[in-house]
N, C-alpha and C positions, 0 to 999 in steps of 0.2 A: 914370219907371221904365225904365230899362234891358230890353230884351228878349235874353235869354242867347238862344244858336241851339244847337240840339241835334242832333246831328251820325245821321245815319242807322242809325248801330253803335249809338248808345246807346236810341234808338227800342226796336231787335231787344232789345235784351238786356230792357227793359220790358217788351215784351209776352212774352216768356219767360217772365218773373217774373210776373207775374200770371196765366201760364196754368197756371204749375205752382201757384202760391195756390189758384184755383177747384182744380185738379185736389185738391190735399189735403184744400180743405173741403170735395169732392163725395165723398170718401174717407173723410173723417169719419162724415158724415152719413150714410152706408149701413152703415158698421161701427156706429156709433149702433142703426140699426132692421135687420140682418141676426145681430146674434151675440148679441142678446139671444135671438132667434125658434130660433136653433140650439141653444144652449144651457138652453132652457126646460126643465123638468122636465116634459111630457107625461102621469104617469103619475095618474091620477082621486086624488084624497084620501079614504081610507077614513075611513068615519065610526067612531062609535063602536061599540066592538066590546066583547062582551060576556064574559069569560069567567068560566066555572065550573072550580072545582077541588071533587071530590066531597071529601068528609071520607074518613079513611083507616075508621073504623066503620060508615060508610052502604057500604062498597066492599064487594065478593060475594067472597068467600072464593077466594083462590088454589086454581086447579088444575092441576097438571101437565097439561101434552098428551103429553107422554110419558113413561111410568113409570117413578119413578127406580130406580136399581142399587144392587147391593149395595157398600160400601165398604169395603173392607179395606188398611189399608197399615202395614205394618209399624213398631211404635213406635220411634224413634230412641235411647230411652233408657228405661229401664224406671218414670218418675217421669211418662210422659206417657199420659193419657190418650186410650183407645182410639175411635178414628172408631163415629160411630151406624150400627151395621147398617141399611139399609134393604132390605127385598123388592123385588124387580121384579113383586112380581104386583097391586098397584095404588097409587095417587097415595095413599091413604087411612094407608098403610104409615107414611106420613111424622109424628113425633110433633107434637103441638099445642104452638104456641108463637111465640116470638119468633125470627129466624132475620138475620141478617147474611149481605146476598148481598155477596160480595166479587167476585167474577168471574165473566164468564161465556167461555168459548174456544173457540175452531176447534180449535186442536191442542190435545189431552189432553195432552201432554208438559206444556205452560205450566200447564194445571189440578193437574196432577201436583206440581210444584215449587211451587206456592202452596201445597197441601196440605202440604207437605212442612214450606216455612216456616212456616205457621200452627202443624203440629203439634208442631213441637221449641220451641213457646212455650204447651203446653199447651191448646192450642184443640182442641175434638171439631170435627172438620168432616166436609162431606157432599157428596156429588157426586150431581148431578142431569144424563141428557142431556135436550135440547129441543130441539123445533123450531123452527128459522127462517127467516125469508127466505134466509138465508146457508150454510143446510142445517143441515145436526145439531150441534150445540155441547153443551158440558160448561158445565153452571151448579156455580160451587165456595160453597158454605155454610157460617157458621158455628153451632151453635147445637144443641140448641134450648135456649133458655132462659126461665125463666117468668114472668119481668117484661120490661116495656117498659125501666125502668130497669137490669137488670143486662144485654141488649142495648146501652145505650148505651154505658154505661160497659166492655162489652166493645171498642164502636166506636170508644171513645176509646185502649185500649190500640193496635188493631189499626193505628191512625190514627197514634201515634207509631211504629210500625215500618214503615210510610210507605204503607199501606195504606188504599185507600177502599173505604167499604161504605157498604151503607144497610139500614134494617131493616123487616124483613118481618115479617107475621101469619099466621100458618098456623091 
């Protein structure tokens, strides 16, 4: 066998190459066990968690914290039914029934113009103020009505004119 002689320059450029090899596997091998440990999810695993939803019959009967007002707004056509007076002298004022909350607002203008809309489609509505975190707001009502069924089926009108509500027990 022939002994090739390998020249000093091709030595260099060998041990190059296999320093940049170790350098890439030792490169590996730390992005391997560094970016799993960075990217872990840290956060405990909540167990199982228990929730209650009360039935809407077992629930304590709504009460204003603040007394609703009286409502008056002018009928836009003489075919539409007039708004439910309400008293401001107590929560009690409010008749028994079925009630579609459709909004609750900061600015009375926007409460005002939902009434407006509801009422040129025949809907009796009601304005309540309330308090809340956010200060004093206008709750807008539709209703009262004396089944749970013709609430829905109000909610379904009120729903194709592109309005969401939900309905309440008074």
């Amino acid at each position: 066998m022939a002994r090739q002689t390998v020249s000093e320059e091709e030595i260099l450029l060998r041990k190059r190459a296999r320093r940049r090899l170790v350098g890439a596997i030792a490169l590996v091998i730390v992005s391997a066990i560094v970016l799993p440990m960075v990217f872990d999810d840290r956060t405990p695993p909540v167990g199982n968690v228990e929730i209650r939803i009360q039935d809407e019959k077992a629930a304590p009967p709504f009460v204003a914290a603040v007394p609703p007002v009286a409502v008056s707004m002018p009928s836009p056509a003489p075919t539409v039914v007039s708004p439910v007076a309400v008293s401001q002298s107590s929560p009690a004022a409010i008749p028994h029934g079925y009630y579609l909350k459709v909004g609750v607002f900061s600015n009375e203008a926007n409460a005002k113009d939902l009434r407006a809309k509801l009422s040129s489609e025949d809907f009796k509505t009601l304005v309540e103020p309330m308090k809340s975190e956010k200060g004093l707001q206008t709750k807008v009502m539709v209703g009262p009505f004396a089944s749970r069924d013709e609430a829905d089926k109000a909610l379904r009108k009120i729903g194709r004119m592109g309005i969401l509500g939900i309905v309440e027990s008074r």
